[in-house]
VEXDREN-2710 file (C-alpha; in Angstrom, 1 decimal):
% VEXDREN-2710
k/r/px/py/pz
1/UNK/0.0/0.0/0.0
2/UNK/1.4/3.7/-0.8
3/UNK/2.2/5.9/1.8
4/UNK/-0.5/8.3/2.8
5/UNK/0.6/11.8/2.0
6/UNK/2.3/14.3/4.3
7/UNK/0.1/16.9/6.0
8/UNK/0.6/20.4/4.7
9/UNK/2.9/22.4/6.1
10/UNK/0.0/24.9/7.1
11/UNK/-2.0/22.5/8.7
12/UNK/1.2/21.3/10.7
13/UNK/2.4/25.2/11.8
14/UNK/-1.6/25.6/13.1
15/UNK/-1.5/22.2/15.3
16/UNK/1.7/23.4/16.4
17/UNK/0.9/26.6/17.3
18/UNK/-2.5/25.5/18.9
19/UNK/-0.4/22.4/21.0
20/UNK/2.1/24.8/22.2
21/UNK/-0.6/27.4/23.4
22/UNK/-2.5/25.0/25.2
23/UNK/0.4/23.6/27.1
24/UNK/1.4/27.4/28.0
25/UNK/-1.8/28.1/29.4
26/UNK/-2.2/24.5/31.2
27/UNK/1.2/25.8/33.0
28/UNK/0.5/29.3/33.4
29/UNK/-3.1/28.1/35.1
30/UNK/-1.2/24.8/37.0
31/UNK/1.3/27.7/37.9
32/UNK/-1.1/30.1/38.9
33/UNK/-3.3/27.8/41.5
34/UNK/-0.4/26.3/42.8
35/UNK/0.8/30.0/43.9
36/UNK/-2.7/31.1/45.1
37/UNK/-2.8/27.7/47.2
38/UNK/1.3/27.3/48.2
39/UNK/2.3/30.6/48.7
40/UNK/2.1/31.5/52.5
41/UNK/1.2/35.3/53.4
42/UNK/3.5/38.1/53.8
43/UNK/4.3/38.5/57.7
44/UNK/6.4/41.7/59.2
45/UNK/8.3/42.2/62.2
46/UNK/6.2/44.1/64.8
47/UNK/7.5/43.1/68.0
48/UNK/11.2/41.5/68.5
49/UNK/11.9/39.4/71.3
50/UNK/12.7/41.9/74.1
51/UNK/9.5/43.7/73.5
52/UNK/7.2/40.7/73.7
53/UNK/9.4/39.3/76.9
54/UNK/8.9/42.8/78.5
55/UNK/5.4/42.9/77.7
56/UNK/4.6/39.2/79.2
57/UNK/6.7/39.5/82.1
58/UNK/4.8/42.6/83.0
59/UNK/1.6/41.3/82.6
60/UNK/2.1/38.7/84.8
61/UNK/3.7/40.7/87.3
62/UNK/0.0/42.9/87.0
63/UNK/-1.7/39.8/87.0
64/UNK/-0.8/38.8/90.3
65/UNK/-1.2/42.2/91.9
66/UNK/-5.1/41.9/90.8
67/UNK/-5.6/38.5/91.7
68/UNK/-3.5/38.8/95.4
69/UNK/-5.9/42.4/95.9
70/UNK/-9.0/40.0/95.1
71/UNK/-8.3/37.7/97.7
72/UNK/-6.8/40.6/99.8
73/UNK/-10.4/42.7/99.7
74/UNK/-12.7/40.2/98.7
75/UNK/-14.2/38.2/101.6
76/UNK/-15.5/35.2/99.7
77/UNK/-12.0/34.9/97.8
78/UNK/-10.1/35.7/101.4
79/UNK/-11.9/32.7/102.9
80/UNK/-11.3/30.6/99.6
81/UNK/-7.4/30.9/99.7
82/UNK/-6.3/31.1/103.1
83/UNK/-3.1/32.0/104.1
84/UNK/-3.2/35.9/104.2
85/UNK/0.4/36.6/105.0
86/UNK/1.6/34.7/101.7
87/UNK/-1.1/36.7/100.2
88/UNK/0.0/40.0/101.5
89/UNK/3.9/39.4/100.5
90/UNK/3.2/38.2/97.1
91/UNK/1.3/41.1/96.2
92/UNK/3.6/43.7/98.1
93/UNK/6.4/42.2/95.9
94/UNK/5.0/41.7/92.7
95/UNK/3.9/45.7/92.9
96/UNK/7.6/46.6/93.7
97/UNK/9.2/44.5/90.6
98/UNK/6.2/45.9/88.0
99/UNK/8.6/48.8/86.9
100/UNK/11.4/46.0/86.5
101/UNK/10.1/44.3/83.1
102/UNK/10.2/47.9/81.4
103/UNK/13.6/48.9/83.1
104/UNK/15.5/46.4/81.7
105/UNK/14.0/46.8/78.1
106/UNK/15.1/50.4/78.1
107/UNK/18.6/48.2/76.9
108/UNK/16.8/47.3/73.9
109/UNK/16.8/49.7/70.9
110/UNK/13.8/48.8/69.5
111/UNK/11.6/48.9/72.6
112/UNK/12.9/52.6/73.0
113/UNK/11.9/53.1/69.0
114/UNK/8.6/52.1/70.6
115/UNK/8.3/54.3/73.3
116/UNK/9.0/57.3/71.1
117/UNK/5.9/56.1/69.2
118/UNK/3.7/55.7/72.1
119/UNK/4.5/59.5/73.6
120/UNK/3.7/61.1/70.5
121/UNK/-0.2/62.2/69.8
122/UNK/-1.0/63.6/66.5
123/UNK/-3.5/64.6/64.1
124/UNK/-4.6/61.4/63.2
125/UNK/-4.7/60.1/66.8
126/UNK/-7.3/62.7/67.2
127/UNK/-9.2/61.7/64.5
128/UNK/-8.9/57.9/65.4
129/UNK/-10.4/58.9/68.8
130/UNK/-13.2/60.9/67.4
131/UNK/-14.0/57.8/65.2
132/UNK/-14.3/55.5/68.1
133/UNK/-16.5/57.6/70.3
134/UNK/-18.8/57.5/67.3
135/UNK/-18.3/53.9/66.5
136/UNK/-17.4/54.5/63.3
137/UNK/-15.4/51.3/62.7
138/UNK/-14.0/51.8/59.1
139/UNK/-10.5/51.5/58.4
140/UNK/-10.2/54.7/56.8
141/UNK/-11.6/56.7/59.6
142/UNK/-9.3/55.4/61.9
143/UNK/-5.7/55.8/60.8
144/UNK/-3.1/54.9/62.9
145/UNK/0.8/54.3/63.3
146/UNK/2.3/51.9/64.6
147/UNK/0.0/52.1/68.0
148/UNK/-3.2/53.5/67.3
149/UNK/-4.7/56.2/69.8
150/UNK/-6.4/53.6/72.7
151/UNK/-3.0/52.3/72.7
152/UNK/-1.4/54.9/73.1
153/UNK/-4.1/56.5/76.1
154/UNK/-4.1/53.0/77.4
155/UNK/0.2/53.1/78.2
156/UNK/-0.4/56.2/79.6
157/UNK/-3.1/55.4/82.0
158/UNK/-1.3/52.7/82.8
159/UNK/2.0/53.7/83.4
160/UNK/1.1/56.7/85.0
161/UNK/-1.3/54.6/87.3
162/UNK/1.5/51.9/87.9
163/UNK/4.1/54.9/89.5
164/UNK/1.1/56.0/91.8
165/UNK/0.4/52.5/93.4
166/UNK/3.9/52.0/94.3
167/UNK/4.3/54.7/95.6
168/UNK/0.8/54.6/97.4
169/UNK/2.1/51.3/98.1
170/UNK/5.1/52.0/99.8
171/UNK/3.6/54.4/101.9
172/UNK/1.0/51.9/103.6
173/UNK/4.1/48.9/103.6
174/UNK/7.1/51.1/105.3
175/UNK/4.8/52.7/108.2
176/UNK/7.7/54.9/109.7
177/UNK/7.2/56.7/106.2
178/UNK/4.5/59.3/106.9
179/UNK/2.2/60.4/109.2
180/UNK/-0.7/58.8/109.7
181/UNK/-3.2/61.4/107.6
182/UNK/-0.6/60.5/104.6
183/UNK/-1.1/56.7/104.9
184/UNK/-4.9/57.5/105.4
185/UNK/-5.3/59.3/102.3
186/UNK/-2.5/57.3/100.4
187/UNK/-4.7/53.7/101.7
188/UNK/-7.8/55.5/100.1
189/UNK/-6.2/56.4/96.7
190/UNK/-4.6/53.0/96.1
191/UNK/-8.0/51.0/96.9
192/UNK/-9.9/53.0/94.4
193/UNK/-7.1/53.3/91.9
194/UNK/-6.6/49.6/92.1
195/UNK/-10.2/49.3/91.1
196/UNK/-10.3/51.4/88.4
197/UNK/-6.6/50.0/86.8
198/UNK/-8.4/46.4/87.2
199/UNK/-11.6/47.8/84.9
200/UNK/-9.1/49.0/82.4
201/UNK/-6.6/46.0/82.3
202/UNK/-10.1/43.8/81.9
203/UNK/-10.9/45.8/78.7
204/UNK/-7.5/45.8/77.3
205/UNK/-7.9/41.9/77.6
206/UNK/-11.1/42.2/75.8
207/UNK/-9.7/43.9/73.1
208/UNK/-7.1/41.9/73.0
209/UNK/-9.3/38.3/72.8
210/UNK/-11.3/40.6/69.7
211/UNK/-8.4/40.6/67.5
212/UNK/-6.1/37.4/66.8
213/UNK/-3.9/38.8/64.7
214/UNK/-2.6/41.7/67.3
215/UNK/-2.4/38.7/69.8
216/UNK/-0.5/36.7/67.2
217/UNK/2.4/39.6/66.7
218/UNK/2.9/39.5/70.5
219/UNK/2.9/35.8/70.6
220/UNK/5.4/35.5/67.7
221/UNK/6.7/39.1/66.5
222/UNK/5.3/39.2/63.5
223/UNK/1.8/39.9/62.2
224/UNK/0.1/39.8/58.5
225/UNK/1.2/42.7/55.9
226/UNK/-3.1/43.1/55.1
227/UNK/-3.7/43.0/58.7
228/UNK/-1.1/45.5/59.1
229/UNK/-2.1/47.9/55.9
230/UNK/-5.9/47.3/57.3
231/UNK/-5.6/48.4/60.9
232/UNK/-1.9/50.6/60.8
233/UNK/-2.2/52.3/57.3
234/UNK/0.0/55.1/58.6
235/UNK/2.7/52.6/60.1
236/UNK/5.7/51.6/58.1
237/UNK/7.8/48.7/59.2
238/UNK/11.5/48.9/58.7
239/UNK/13.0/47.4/55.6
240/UNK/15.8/45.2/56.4
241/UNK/16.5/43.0/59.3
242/UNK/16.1/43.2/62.7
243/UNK/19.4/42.8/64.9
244/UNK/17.4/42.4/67.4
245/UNK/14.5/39.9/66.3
246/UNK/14.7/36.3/65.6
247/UNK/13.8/34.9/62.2
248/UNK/10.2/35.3/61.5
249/UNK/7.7/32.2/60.5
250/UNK/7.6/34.0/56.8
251/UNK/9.3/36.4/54.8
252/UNK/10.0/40.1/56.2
253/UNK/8.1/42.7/54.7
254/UNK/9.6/45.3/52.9
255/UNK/8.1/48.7/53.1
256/UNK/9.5/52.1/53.0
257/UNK/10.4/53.6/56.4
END
């Protein structure tokens, strides 16, 4: 039997063409899921490890001030654990080491970058403020730096509050101190401050147990680039490493500073 005849050369340049393009886009599409499936988000550095270990060991330090002043003040707590003087010297010394946590990260640069941040109020803190007290919960109404405005009110309260109960503090521990009006008067303003710092501490909590992401930067150091654009728009983190911070779970972000 004769051979069958060749194909024309058009034909073969079309099939050719068509076979080729198909396999392009089968690799651009197999390339382009795999990416949008693979590809792990974009983390920054928010935190580096002195911060976060500054920041935990003076939250537990405040933690056991409010829970030894529960079972100080409250009867049904009192009766519960027992053992009053163990009570009493746990909370007079975890009120005198507080300050210590944020003494020793003045040695780190980067928690003094963030103290800079926190003592400065702006415009837009203003305008973040103004947001929240009317609820207005969009992201463009409430810029923010690095620490937005209730941060920034809430490290003030807190360490302003902080300096007054130990000093409050001291006064009703050392007796030969003062006079009796002073420890009086210095009893009465730690009780009520004490209060008032446990109200606020209990809403920073809250806040914090609303948003995983913020938890998730202290927990780690790092936090999502969107979550970071969404909630910080004003806040650029540092291009280049850290020589400070531990690697990261993720690639660094790179923003202008």
């Amino acid at each position: 039997m004769p051979p069958l005849p060749d194909q024309p050369e058009t034909e073969k340049t079309e099939a050719g063409t068509a076979s080729g393009a198909g396999t392009a886009t089968g690799t651009a599409a197999g390339t382009k899921t795999a990416t949008a499936i693979g590809r792990p988000a974009v983390r920054v550095r928010r935190f580096t490890r002195a911060e976060r270990w500054v920041h935990r060991a003076t939250a537990a330090l405040m933690g056991l001030c409010i829970l030894t002043a529960g079972c100080l003040y409250l009867p049904s707590l009192a009766e519960l654990v027992g053992r009053r003087a163990l009570v009493v010297t746990v909370h007079e010394w975890s009120g005198l080491l507080l300050p210590a946590p944020f003494l020793l990260g003045l040695a780190s640069r980067a928690f003094r970058s963030d103290l800079r941040f926190l003592g400065r109020f702006g415009p837009h803190d203003r305008r973040w403020l103004r947001a929240a007290l009317r609820r207005d919960h969009r992201p463009s109404a409430r810029p923010a730096g690095k620490f937005n405005a209730g941060q920034k009110l809430y490290a003030a309260y807190a360490a302003g509050a902080v300096l007054v109960m130990l000093g409050t503090g001291l006064l009703m521990w050392f007796t030969g101190l003062a006079p009796l009006v002073w420890r009086t008067g210095a009893t009465f303003v730690h009780d009520w401050l004490a209060l008032a710092l446990g109200a606020v501490v209990c809403g920073h909590i809250g806040m914090a147990l609303s948003d995983p992401e913020a938890r998730r930067g202290l927990r780690t150091g790092t936090v999502d680039r969107r979550w970071a654009a969404r909630e910080h728009p004003l806040w650029r983190p540092p291009a280049g490493p850290d020589p400070e911070a531990e690697p990261g779970p993720g690639p660094q972000g790179v923003e202008p500073t």
